[in-house]
Residue, then its C-alpha position, 0 to 999 in steps of 0.5 A: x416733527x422737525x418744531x417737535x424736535x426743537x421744543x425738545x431741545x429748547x427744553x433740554x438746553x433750558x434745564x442744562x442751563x437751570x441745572x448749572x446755575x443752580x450747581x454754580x452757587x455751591x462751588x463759586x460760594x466762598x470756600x472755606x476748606x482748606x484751601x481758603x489761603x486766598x483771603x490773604x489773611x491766616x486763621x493762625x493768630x497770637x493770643x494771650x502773652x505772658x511776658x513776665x512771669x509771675x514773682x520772682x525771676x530765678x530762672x527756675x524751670x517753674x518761672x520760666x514755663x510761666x512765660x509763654x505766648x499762645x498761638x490760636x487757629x481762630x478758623x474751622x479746619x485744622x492748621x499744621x504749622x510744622x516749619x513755622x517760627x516764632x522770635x523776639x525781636x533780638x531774633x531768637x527762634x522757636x521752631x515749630x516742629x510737626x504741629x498740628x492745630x485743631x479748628x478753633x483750637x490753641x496752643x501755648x509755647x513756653x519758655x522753659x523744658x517740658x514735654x510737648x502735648x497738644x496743648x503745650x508746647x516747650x522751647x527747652x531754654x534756661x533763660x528767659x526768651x521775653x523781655x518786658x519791652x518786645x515784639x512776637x513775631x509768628x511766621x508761617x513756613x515761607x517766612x512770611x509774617x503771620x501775626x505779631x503783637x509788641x508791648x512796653x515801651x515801643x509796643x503798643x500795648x492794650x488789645x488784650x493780646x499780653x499779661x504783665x505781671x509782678x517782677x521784672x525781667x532784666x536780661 
């Protein structure tokens, strides 16, 4: 009875232990909900940038919502970047307000007044808030930088990450 006993046992302790390395995987497998901070780097990035705003600069509403920089959740969960900033690098600020970006989604935030939907955002400015040699600076709501892109003169320029076109700004 006693050897019957052991190979039961040694039968149970063997498929307890089949049973957890075949659970292992599944949890110890990269997690990508989210909760998937760890990685270091944030889903949420810059995208296109329309510094300049096409023809001419006279601060109309139309010119100034044709300035704008996209925000892109490059990853698979939603985002919410309630709290979060985006500046030039004379410190003016955007503030995001209660934002929420689907997985592989984007959003633009323009310059100029409007009405807010999923899509766009609007700063309510009357001036314009780029300038043709700048910095986006976008951080998350520990004021810790997210992403930025730079172009014109101090910039590097190039990676498809902003849109030069017509007119200048000169402010």
């Amino acid at each position: 009875m006693f050897r019957h006993a052991s190979r039961i046992a040694a039968a149970v302790l063997g498929s307890a232990a089949l049973v957890a390395t075949a659970a292992l995987p599944a949890t110890a497998v990269g997690h990508h909900g989210p909760a998937s901070h760890h990685q270091g780097r944030s889903a949420v990035v810059l995208g296109p940038i329309q510094y300049d705003s096409p023809g001419w600069d006279d601060h109309s509403n139309r010119s100034l919502n044709a300035e704008w920089v996209t925000v892109k959740n490059t990853g698979r969960w939603p985002v919410t970047i309630k709290g979060w900033t985006l500046s030039n690098k004379s410190g003016h600020t955007y503030h995001f307000g209660n934002v929420r970006l689907a997985g592989h989604s984007q959003v633009r935030v323009h310059t100029g007044i409007g009405r807010d939907n999923r899509f766009d955002l609007f700063q309510d400015r009357r001036n314009y808030f780029w300038d043709n040699s700048d910095t986006a600076t976008l951080r998350n709501d520990h004021r810790r930088v997210v992403d930025s892109e730079s172009w014109g003169r101090h910039g590097h320029g190039g990676g498809g990450h902003h849109g030069h076109w017509g007119g200048g700004h000169h402010h």
